[in-house]
N, C-alpha and C positions, 0 to 999 in steps of 0.2 A: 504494500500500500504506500502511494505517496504522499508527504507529512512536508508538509512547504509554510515556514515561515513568513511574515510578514516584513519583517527585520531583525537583522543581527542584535536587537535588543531582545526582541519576543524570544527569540533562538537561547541566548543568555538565560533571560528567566524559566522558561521551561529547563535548560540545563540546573538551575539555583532551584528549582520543585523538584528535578530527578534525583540530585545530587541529597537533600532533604529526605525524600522519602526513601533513597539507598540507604541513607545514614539508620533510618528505625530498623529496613529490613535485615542489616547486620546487626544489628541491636538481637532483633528474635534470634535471628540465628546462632547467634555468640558468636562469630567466623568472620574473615575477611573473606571477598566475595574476587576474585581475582578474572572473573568474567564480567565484572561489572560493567564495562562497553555494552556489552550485549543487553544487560540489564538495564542502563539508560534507554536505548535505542526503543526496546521495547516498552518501558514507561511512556516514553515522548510519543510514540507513535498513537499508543492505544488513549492518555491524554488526548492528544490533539483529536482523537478519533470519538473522545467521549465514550469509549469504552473502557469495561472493566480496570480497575489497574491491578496488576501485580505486588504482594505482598514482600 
């Protein structure tokens, strides 16, 4: 799916909401998350998509 910013600001903030809700999902986990790219990507996406988000 493609997930198109409006601007390198909107781009930032959703990055500073992935980056936020990465920070809890290692939290559950107890664990650093070392896939975490893939993890962003998938947040930003399904965000912007108003779908579900990943825990």
């Amino acid at each position: 799916m493609a997930t198109i910013y409006e601007s390198a600001g909107d781009l930032a903030e959703a990055l500073r909401r992935a980056a936020k809700a990465h920070g809890k999902h290692e939290e559950l986990t107890g664990q650093d998350d070392p896939d975490w790219p893939d993890w962003y990507a998938l947040y930003m996406v399904r965000e912007h998509a108003g779908e579900e988000l990943p825990t």
